[in-house]
DRENBA-411243 format. One record per atom (N, C-alpha, C): residue in one letter; x, y, z. Coordinates in pm, whole numbers, padded with zeros to 5 digits, always signed. Each point is the difference from the previous one (the first is absolute). Layout:
BEGIN
AXYZ ...
END
This chain:
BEGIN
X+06002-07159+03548 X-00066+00125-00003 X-00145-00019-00035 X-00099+00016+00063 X-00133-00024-00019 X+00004+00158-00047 X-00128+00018-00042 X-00071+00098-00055 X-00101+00039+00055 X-00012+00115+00027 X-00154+00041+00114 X-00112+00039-00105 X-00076-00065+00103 X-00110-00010-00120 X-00078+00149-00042 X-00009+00091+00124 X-00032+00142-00031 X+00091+00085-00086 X+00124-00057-00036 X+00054+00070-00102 X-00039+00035-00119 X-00076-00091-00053 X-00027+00081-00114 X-00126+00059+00012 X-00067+00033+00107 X-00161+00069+00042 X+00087+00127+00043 X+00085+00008+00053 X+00056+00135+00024 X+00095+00062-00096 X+00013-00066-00108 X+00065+00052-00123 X-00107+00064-00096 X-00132-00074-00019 X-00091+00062-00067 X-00070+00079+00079 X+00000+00002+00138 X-00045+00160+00061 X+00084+00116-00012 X+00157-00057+00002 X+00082+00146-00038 X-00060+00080-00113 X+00049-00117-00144 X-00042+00046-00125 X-00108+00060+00008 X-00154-00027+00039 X-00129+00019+00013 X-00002+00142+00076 X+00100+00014+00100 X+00009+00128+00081 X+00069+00111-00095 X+00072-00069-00071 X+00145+00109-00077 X-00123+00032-00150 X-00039-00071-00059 X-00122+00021-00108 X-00112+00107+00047 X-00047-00037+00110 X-00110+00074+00064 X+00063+00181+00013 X+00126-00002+00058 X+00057+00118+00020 X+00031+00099-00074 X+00023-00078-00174 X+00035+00035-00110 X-00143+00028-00065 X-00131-00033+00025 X-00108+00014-00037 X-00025+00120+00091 X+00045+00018+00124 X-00095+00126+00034 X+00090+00149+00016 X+00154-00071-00061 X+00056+00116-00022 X-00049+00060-00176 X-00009-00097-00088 X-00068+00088-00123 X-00114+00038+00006 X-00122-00048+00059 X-00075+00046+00019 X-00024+00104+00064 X+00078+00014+00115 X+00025+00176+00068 X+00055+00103-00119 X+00101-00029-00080 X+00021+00075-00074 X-00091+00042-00150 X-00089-00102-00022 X-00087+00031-00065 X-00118+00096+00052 X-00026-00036+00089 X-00110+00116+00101 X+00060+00149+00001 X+00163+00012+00033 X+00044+00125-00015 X-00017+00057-00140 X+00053-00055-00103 X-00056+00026-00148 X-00130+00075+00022 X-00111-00150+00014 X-00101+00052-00022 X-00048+00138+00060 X+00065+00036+00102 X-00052+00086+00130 X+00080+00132-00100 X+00095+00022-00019 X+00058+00097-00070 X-00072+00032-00164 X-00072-00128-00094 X-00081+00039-00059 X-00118+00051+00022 X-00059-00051+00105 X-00112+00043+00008 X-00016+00196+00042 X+00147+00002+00071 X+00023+00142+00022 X-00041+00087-00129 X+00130-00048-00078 X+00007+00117-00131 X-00133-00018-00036 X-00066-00102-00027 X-00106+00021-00082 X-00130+00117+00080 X+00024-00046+00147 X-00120+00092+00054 X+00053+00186+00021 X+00149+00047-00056 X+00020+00138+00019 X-00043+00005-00159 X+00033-00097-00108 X-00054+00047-00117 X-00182+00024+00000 X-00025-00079+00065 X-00165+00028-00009 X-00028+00127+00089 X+00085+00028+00072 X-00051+00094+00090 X+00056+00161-00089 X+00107-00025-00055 X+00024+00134-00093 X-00102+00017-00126 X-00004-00163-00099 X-00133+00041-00037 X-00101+00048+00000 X-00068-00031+00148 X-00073+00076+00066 X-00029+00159-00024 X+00157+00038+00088 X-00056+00125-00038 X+00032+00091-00113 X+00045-00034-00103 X+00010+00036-00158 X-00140-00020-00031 X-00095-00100+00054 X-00115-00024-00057 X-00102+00128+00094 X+00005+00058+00092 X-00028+00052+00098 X+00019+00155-00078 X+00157+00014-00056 X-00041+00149-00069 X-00042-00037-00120 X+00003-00109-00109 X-00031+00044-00123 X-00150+00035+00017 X-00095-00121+00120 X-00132+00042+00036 X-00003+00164+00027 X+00055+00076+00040 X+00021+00126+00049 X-00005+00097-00126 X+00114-00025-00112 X-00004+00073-00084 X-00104-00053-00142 X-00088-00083+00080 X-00084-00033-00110 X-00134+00100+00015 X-00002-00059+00171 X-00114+00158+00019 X-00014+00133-00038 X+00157+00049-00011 X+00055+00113-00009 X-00052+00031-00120 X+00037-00082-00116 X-00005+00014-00121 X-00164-00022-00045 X-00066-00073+00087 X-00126+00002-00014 X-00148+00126+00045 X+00082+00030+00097 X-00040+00171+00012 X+00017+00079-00113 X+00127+00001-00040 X+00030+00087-00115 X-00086+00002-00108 X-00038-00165-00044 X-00066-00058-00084 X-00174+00091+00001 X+00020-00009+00147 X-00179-00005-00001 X-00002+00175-00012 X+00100+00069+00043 X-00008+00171+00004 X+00016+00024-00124 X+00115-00053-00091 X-00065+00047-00116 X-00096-00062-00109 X-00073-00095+00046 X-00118-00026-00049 X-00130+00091+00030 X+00007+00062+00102 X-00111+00105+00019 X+00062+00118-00032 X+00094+00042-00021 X+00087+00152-00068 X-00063-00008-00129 X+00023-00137-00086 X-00046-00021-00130 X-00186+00019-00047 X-00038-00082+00107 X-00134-00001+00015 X-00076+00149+00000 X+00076+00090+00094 X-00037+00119+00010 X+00008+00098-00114 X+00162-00022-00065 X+00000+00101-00141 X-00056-00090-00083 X-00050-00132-00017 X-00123-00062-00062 X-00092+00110-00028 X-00125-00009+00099 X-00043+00077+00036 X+00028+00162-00041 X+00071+00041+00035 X+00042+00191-00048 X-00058-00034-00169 X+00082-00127-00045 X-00009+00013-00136 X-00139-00006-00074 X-00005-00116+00080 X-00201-00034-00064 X-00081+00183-00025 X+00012+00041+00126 X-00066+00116+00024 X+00066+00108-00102 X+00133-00025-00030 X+00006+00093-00072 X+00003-00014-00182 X-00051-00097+00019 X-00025-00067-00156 X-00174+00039-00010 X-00043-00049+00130 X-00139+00058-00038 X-00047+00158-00031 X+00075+00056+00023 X+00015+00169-00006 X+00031+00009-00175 X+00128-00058+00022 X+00013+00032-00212 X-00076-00094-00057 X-00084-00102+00023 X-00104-00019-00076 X-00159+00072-00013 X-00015+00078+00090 X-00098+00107+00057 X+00048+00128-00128 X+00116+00042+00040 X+00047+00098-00084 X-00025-00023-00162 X+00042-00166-00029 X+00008-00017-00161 X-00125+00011-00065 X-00112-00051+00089 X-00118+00002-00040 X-00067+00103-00003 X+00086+00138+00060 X-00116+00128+00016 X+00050+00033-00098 X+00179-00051-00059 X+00046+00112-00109 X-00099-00072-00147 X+00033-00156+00024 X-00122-00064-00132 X-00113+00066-00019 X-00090+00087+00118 X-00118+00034-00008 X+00029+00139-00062 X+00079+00034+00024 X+00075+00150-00099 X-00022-00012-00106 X+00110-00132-00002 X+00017-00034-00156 X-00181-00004-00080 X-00094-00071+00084 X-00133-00054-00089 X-00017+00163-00061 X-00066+00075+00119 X+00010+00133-00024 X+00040+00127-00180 X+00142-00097+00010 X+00024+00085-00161 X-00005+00004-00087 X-00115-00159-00051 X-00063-00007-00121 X-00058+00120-00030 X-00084+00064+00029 X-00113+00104-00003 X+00143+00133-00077 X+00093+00028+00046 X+00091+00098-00012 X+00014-00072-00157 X+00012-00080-00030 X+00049-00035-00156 X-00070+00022-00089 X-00137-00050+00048 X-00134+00035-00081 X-00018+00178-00032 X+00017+00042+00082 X+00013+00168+00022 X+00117+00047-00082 X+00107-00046+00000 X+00097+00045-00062 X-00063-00021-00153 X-00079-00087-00076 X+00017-00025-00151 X-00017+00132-00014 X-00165+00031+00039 X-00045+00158-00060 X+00137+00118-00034 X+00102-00048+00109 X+00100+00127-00010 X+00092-00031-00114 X+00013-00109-00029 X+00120-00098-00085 X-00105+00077-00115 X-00110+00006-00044 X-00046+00107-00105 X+00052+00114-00054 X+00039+00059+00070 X+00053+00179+00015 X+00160-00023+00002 X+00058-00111+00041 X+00109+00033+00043 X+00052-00176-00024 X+00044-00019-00133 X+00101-00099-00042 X+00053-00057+00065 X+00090+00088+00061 X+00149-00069+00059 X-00041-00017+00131 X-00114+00077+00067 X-00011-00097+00129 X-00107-00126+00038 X-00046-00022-00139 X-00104-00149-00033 X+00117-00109-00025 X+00156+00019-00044 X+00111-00084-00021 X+00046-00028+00136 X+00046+00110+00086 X-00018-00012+00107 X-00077-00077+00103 X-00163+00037+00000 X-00062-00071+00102 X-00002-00138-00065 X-00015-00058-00134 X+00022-00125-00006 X+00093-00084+00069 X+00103+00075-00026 X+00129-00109+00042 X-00046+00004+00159 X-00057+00126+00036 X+00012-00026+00179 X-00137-00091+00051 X-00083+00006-00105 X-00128-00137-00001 X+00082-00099+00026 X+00111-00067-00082 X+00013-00158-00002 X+00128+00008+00135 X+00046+00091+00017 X+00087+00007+00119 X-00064-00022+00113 X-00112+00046-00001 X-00108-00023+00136 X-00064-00114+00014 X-00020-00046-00151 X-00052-00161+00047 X+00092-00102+00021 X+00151+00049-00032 X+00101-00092+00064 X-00001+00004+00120 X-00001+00111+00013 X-00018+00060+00203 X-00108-00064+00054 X-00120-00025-00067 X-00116-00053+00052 X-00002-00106+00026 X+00091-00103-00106 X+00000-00139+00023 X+00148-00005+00083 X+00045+00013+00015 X+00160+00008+00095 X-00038+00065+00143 X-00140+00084+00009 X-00036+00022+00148 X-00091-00167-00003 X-00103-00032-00097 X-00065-00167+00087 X+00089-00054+00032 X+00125-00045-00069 X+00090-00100+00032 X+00065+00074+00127 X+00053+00097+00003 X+00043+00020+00149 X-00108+00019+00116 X-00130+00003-00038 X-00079-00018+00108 X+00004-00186+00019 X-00066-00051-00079 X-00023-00169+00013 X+00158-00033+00059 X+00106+00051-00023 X+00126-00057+00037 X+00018+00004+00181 X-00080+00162+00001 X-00001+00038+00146 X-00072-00073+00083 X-00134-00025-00050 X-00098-00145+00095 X+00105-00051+00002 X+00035-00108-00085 X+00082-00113+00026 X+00131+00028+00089 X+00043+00099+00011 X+00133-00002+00094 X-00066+00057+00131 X-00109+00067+00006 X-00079-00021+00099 X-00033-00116+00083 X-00026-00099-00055 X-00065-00140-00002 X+00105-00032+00048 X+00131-00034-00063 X+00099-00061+00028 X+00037+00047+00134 X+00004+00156+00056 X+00062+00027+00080 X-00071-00070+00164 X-00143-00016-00040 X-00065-00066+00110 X+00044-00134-00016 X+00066-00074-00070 X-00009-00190-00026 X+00176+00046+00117 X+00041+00069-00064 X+00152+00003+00050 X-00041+00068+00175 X-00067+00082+00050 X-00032+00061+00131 X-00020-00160+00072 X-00144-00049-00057 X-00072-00106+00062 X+00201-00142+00007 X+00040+00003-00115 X+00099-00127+00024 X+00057+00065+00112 X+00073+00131+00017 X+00119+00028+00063 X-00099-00023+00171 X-00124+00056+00015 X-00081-00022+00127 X+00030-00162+00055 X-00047-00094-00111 X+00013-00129+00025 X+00142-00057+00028 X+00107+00052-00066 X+00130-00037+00037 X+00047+00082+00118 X-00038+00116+00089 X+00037+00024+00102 X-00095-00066+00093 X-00092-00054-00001 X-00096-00068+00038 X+00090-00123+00066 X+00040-00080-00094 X+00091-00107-00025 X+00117+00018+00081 X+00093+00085-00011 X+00131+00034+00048 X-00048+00017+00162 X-00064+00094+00035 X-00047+00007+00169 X-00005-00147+00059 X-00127-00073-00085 X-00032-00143+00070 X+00125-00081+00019 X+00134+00009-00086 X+00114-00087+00008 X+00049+00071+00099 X+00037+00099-00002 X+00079+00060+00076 X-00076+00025+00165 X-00118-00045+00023 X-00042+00002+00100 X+00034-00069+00134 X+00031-00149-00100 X+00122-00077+00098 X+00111+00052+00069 X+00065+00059-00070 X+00123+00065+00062 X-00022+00085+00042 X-00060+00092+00047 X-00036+00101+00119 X-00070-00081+00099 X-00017-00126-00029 X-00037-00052+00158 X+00147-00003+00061 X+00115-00064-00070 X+00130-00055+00085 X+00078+00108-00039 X-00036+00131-00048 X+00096+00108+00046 X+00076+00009+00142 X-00136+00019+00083 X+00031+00033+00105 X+00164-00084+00062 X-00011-00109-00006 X+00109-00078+00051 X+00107-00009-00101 X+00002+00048-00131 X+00123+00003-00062 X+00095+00112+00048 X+00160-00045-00046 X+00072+00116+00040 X-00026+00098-00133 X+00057+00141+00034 X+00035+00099-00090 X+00103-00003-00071 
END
């Protein structure tokens, strides 16, 4: 029995064929894997998407809101300033009242002469008036200052709707193409 000599060249081409076959059958099945991952991952990005698509949506939403009642505020700002400047107008005409009723006290002594019990009287209403006198400066000087204040607070709330528009300016460009 001789031995052919291509026998064993056609034994390591089987093997080499049967290896090769087994290489491109896992490898096909790895490609399907991959092909089925790559799926899920691109419907997750694509639902992401559009979750990211409305929260952009209800950010605008909420950023309108933002900016409407920043000028609602701005406006009764405003009502207020103006109407703070009115009762500080008022406090100062009643202070100028008040300067006014020294002269009435002085006038009253002569009568506190003749008449006792109403010199006991206008005293006590002397030092009542200069409480009043000093309790109208302090509510005038109190009134500048909340005056003052009410412009620092007008001018911030101006600058923070100022602010809110410019952010929110972005998103009224890509309104248009968002959904509702």
């Amino acid at each position: 029995m001789s031995v052919d000599p291509r026998a064993p060249i056609i034994q390591v081409m089987a093997r080499l064929g049967r290896e090769t076959q087994l290489h491109l059958d896992e490898r096909h099945r790895h490609f399907k894997i991959t092909d089925k991952v790559i799926l899920v991952i691109s419907i997750l990005l694509a639902v992401l998407a559009f979750v990211n698509v409305y929260y952009v949506t209800v950010l605008y939403q909420d950023m309108n809101g933002i900016v409407s009642n920043m000028d609602s505020m701005y406006k009764n700002l405003s009502r207020v300033d103006k109407d703070m400047e009115l009762i500080a107008d008022r406090v100062n005409r009643f202070d100028d009242h008040i300067q006014h009723m020294s002269p009435i006290t002085t006038n009253m002594a002569q009568i506190t002469s003749i008449m006792p019990r109403l010199r006991e009287s206008m005293q006590a209403m002397d030092a009542e008036m200069a409480a009043i006198d000093a309790d109208m400066l302090h509510v005038t000087s109190a009134m500048a200052g909340i005056g003052e204040q009410m412009n620092h607070i007008t001018g911030g709330m101006a600058v923070m709707r100022q602010n809110v528009h410019q952010i929110s300016g972005p998103m009224g460009a890509i309104n248009p193409i968002l959904p509702n």
